[in-house]
Backbone as a printed PyTorch tensor [residue, N CA C, xyz], in Angstrom:
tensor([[[ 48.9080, 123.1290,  90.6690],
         [ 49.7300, 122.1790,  91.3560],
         [ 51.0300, 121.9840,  90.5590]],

        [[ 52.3780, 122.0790,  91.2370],
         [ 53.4620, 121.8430,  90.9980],
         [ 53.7750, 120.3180,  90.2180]],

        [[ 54.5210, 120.1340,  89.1270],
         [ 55.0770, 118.6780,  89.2150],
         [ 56.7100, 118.8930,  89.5980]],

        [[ 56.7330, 117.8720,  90.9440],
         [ 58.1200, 117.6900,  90.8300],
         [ 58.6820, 117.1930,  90.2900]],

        [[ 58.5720, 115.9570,  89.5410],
         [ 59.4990, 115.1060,  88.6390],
         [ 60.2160, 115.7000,  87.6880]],

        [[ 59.7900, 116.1590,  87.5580],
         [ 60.8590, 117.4230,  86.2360],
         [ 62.1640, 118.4060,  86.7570]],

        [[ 62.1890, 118.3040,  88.0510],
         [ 62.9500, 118.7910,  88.9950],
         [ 63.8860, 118.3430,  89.0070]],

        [[ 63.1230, 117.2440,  89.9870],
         [ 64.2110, 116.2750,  90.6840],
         [ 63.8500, 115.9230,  92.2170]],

        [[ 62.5750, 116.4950,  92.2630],
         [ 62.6160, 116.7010,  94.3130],
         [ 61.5860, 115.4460,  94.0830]],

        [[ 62.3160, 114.1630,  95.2990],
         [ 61.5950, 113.6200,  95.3650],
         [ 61.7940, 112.5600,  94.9460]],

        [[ 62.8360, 112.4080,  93.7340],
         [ 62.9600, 111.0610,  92.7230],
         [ 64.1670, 110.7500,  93.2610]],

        [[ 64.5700, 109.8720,  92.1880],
         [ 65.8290, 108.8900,  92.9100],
         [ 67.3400, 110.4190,  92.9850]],

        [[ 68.3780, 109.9160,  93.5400],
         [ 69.1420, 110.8960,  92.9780],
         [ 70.2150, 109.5090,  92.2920]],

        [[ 71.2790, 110.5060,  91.5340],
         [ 72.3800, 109.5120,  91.2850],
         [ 73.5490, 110.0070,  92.0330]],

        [[ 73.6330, 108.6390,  92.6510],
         [ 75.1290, 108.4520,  93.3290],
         [ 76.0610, 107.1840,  92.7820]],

        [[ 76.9020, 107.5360,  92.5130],
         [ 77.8670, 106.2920,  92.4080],
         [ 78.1030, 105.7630,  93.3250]],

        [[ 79.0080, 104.4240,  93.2880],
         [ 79.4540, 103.5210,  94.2400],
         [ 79.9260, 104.0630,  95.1020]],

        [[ 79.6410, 103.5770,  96.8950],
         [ 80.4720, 103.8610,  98.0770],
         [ 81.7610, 103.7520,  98.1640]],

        [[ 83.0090, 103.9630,  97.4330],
         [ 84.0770, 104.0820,  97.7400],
         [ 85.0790, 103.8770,  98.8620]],

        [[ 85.4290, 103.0250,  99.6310],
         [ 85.8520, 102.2010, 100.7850],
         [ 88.0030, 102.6570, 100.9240]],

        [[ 88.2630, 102.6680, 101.8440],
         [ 89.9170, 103.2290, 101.8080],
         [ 90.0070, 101.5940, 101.5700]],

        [[ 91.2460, 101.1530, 100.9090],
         [ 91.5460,  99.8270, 101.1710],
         [ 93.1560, 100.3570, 102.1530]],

        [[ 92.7210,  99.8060, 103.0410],
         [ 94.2480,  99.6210, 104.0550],
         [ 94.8140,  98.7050, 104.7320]],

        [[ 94.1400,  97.6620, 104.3130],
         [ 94.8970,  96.3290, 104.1830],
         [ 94.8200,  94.6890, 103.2590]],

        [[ 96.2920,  95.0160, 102.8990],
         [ 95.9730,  93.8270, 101.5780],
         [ 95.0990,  92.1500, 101.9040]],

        [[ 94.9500,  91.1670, 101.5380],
         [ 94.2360,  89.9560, 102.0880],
         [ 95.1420,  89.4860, 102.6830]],

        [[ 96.7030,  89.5470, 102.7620],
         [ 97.3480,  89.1850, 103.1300],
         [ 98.2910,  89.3340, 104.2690]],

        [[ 97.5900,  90.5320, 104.9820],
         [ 98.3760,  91.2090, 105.9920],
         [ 97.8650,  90.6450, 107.3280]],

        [[ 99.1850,  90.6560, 108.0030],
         [ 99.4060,  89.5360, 109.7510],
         [ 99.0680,  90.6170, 110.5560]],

        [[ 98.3010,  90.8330, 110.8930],
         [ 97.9610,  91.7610, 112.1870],
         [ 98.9040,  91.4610, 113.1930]],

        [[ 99.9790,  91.9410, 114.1110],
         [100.5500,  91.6530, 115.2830],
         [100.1050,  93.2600, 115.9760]],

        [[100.2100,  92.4170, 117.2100],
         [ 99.6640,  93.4230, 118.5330],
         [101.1570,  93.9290, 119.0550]],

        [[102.4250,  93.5480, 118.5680],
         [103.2670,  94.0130, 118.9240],
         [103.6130,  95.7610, 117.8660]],

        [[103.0660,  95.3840, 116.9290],
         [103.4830,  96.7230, 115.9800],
         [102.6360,  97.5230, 116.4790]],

        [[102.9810,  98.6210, 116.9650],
         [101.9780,  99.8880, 117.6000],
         [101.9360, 100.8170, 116.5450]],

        [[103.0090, 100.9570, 115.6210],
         [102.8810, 101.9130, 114.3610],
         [101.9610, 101.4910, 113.7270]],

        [[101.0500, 100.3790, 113.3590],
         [100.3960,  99.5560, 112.6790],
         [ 98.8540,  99.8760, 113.1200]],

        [[ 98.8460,  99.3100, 114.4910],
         [ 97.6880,  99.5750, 114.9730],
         [ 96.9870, 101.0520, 115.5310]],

        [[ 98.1030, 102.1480, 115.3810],
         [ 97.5220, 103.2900, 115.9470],
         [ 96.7510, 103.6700, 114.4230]],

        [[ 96.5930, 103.0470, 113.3470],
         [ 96.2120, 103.6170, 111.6580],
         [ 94.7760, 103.3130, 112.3920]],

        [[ 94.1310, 102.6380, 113.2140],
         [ 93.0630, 102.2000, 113.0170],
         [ 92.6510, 101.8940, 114.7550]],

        [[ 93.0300, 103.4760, 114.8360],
         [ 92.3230, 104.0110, 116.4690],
         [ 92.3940, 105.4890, 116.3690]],

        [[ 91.0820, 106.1880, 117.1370],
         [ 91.0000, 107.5730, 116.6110],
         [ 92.1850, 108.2160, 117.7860]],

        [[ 91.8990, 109.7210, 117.6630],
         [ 93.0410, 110.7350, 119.0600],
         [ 92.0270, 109.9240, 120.6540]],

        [[ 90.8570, 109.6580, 120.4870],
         [ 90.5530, 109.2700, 121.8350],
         [ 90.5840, 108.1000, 122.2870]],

        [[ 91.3940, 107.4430, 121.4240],
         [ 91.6350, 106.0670, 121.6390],
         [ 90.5510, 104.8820, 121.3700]],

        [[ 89.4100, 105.6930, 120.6700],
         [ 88.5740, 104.5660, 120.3110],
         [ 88.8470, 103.6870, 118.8790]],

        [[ 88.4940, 102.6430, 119.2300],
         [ 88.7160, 101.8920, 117.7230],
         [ 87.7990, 102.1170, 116.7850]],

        [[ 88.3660, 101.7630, 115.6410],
         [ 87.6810, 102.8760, 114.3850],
         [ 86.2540, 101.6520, 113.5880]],

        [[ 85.4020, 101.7670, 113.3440],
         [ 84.6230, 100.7630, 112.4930],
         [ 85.0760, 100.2610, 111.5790]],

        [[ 84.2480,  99.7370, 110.4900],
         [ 84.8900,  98.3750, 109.7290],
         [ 84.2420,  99.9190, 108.5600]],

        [[ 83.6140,  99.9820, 108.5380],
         [ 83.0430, 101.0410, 107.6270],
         [ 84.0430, 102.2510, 107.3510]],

        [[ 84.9980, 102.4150, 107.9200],
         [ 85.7540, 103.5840, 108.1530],
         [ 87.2150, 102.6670, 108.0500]],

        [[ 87.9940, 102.0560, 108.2520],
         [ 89.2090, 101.7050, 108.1810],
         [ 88.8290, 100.4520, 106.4280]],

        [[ 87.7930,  99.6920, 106.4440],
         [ 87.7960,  99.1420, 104.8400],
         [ 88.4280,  98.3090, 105.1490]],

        [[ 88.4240,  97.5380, 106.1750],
         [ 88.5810,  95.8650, 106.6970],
         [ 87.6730,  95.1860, 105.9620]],

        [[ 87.7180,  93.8120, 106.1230],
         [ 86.8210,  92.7250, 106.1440],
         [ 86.6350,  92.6430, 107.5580]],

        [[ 85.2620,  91.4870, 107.9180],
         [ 85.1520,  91.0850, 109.1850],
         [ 86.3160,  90.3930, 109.5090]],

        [[ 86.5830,  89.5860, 109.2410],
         [ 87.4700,  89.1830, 109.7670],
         [ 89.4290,  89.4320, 109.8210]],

        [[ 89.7760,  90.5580, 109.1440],
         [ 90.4290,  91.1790, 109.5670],
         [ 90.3290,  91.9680, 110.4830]],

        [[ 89.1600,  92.9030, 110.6190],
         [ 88.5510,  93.6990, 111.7390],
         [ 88.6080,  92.9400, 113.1860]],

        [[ 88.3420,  91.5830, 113.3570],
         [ 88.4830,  90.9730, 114.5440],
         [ 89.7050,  90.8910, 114.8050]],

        [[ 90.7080,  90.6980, 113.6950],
         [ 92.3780,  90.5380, 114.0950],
         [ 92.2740,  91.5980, 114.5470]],

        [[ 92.4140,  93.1230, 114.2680],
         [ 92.8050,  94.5360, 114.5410],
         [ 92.3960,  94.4780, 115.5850]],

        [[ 90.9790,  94.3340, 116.2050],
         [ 90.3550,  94.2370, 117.2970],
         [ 91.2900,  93.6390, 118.3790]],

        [[ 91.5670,  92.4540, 118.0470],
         [ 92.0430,  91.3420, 118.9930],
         [ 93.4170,  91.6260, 119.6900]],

        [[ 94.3710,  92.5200, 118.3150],
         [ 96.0910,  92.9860, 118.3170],
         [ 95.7030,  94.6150, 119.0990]],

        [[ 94.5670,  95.0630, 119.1900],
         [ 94.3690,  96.7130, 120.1240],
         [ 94.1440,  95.7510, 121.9410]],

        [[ 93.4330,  95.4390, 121.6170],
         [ 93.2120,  95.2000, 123.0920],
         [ 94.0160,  94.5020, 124.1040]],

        [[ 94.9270,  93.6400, 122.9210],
         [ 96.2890,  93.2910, 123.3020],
         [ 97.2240,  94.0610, 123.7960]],

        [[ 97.6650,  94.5170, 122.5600],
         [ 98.5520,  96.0450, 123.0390],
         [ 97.9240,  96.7930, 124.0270]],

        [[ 97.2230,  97.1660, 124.3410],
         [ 96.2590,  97.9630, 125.5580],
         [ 96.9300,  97.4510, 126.6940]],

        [[ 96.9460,  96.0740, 126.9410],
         [ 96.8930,  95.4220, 128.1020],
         [ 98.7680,  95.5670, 128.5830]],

        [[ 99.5800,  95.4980, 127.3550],
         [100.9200,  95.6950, 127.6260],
         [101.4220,  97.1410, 127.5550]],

        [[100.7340,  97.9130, 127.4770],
         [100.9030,  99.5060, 127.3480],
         [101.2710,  99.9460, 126.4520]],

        [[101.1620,  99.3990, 124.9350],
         [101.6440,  99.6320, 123.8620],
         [100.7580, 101.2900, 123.3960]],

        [[ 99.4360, 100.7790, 123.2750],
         [ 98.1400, 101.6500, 122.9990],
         [ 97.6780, 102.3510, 124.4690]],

        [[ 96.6860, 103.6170, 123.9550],
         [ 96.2200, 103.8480, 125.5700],
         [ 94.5790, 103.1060, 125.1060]]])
């Protein structure tokens, strides 16, 4: 019989920390009028991007949210 532990198959591995983009400071105004702003954080099919993937907070993520669907409605975004 094999031991794996001496391997490695099976045991923990090492990974370092998840590494996050930061792309927006604590201090940044979300407006639904800047379309240069909000296209950073919508893919080519026009879907909006997760919080996991753009490195929001929640509650910046709801601004971004809130300034896309805005712009949407005035034809800024498709």
């Amino acid at each position: 019989m094999r031991e794996f532990d001496d391997r490695g198959f099976g045991g923990e591995r090492e990974r370092g920390p998840r590494r996050r983009p930061k792309s927006l400071p604590a201090d940044q105004v979300v407006d639904y009028k800047d379309a240069e702003f909000l296209k950073k954080f919508v893919t080519e099919q026009g879907r909006m991007q997760p919080r996991r993937i753009t490195g929001a907070n929640a509650m910046q993520q709801r601004q971004i949210k809130r300034a896309i669907r805005r712009a949407r409605v005035i034809g800024l975004l498709p």
